[in-house]
GUTIMAR-281658 format. One record per residue: residue in three letters; y, x, z of N, C-alpha, C, O, CB in turn. Coordinates in steps of 0.05 Angstrom, whole numbers, plus 32768, in hexadecimal, padded with zeros to 4 digits. Glycine has a CB too. Example, Ala and Ser with C-alpha at 12.3 -4.5 7.8 and 13.67 -1.06 7.14 Angstrom:
ALA7F8E8108809C7FA680F6809C7FBE8108809C7FBE811D80A97FA780E280B5/SER7FD38101808E7FEB8111808F80018102809D8017810C80A17FF4811A8072/
//
This chain:
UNK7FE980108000800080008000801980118000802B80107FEF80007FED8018/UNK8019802080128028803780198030804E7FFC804480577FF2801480468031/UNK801880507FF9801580637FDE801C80617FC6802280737FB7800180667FD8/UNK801B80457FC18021802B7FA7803E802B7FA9804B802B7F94801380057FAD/UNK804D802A7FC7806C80217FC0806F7FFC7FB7807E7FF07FA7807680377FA0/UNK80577FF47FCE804F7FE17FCA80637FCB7FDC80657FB47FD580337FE47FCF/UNK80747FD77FF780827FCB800680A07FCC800580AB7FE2800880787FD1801B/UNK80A97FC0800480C77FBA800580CF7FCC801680C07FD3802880D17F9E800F/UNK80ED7FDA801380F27FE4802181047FD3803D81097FDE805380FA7FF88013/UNK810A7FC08037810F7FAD804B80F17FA2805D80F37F938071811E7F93803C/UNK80E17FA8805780CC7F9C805E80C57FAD807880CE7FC3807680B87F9A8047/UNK80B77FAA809080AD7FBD80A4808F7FB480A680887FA080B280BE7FBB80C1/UNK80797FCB8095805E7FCF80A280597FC580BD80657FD180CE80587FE880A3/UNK804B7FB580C380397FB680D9801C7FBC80CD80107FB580B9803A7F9A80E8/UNK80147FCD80E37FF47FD780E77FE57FCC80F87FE97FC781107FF07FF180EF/UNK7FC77FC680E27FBB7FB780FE7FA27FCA810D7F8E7FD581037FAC7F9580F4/UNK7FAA7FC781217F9B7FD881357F837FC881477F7B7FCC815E7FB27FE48149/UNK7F7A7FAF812F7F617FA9813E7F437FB3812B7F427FBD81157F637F868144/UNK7F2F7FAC813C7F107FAE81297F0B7F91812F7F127F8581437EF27FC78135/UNK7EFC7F86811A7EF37F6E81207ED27F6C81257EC57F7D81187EFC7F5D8109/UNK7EC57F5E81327EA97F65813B7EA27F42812F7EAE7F30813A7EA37F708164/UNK7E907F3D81197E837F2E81117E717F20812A7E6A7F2D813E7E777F3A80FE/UNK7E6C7F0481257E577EF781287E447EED81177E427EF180FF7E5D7EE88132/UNK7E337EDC81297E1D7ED481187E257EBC81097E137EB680F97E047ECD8128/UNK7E317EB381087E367E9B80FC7E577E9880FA7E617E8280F47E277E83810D/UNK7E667EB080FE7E847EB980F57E8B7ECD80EA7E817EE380F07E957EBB8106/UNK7E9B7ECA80DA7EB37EE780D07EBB7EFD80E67EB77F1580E57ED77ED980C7/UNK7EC47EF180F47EC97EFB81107EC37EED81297ECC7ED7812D7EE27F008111/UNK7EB87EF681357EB27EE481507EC07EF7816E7EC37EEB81847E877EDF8154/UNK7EC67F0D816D7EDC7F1F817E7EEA7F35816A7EE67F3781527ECC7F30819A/UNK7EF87F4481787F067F5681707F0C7F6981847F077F60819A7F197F4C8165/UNK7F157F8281847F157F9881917F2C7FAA818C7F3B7FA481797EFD7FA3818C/UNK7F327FBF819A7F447FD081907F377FEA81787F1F7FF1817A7F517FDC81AC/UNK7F447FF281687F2F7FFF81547F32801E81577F40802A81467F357FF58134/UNK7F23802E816D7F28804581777F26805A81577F2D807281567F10804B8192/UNK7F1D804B81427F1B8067812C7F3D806A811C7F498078810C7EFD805E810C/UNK7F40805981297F5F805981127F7A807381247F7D8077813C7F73802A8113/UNK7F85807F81127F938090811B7FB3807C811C7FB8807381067F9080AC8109/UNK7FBF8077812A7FD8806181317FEB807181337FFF806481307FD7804E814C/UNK7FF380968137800180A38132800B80A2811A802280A481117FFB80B48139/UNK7FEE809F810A7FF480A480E78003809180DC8015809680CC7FDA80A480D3/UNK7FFD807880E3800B805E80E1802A805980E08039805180CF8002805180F5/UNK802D80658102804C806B80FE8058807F80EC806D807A80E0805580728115/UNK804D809380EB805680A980DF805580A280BE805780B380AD804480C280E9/UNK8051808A80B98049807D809E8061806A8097806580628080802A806C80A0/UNK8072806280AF8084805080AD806E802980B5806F801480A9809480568088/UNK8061803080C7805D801180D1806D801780F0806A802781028035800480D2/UNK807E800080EA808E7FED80FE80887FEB811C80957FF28130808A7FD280F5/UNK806D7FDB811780577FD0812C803C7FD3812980327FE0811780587FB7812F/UNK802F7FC6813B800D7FD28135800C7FAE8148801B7FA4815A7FFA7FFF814C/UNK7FF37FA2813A7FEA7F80813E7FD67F8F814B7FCD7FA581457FE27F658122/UNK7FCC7F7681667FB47F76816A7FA17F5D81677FA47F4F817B7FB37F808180/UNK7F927F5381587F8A7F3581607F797F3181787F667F40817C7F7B7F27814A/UNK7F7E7F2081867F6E7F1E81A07F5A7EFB819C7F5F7EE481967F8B7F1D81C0/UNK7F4D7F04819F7F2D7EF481977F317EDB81B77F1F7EE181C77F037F148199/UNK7F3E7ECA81BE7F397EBF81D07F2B7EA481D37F3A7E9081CE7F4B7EC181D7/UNK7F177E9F81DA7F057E8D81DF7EFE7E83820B7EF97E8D82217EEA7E9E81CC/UNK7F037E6781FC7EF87E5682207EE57E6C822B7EEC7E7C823D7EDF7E2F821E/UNK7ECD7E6D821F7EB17E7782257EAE7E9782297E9A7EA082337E9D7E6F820D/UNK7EC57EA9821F7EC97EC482177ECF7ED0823B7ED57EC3824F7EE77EC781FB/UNK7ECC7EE382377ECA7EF682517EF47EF7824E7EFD7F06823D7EB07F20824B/UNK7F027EEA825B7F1D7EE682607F2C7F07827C7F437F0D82827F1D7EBD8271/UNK7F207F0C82807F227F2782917F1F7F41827B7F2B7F56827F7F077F2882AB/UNK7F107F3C82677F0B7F52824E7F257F5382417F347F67823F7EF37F498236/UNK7F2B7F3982367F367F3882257F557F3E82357F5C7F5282297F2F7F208215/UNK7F6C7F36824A7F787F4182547F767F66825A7F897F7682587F777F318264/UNK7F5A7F6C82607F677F8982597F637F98823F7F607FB0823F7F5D7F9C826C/UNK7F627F9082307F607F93821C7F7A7F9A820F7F847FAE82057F547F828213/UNK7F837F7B82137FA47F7E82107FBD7F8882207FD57F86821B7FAC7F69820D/UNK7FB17F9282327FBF7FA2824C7FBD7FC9823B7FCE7FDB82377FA27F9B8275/UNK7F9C7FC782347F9C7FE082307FB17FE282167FC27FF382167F7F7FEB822D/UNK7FAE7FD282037FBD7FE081E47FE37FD981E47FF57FDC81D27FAA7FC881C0/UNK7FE37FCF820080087FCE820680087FEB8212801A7FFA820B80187FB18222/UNK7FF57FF482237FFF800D822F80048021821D80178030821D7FEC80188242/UNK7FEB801E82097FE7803981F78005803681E68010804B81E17FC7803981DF/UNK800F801E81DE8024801981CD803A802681DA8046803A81D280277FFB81C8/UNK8040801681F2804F802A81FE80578045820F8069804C821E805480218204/UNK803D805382058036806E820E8049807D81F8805B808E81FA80128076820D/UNK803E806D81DF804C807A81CA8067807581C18070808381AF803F807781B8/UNK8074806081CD808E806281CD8096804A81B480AB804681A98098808281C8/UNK8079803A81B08082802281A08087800781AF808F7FF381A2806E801E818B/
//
């Protein structure tokens, strides 16, 4: 995208900084933070922000999924985004 000259220069990249984990009978049935991705590179690429999608379900472990999103605000703002 980046490479192409594919984005406006008014436009601001966001990166998404999730993995999605399939189910049996879904596209996605959770999601995770995606430890292979380098998010330095990202910025250093010109993205804005970094998305996380958070998979929340009645039935879903609700203590997971809060730190989850506890952990990828810290790291965000470790780094000064």
């Amino acid at each position: 995208m980046l490479a192409a000259d594919a984005v406006a220069p008014s436009c601001a990249p966001i990166a998404a900084a999730d993995h999605f984990v399939p189910g049996v009978s879904e596209f996605v049935a959770d999601s995770q933070i995606d430890e292979s991705l380098d998010l330095y590179a990202f910025v250093a690429q010109g993205a804005l922000a970094l998305k996380l999608l958070v998979i929340w379900r009645p039935d879903g472990d609700s203590d997971a999924r809060k730190a989850m999103v506890a952990d990828f605000i810290t790291r965000c703002r470790a780094r000064g985004w």
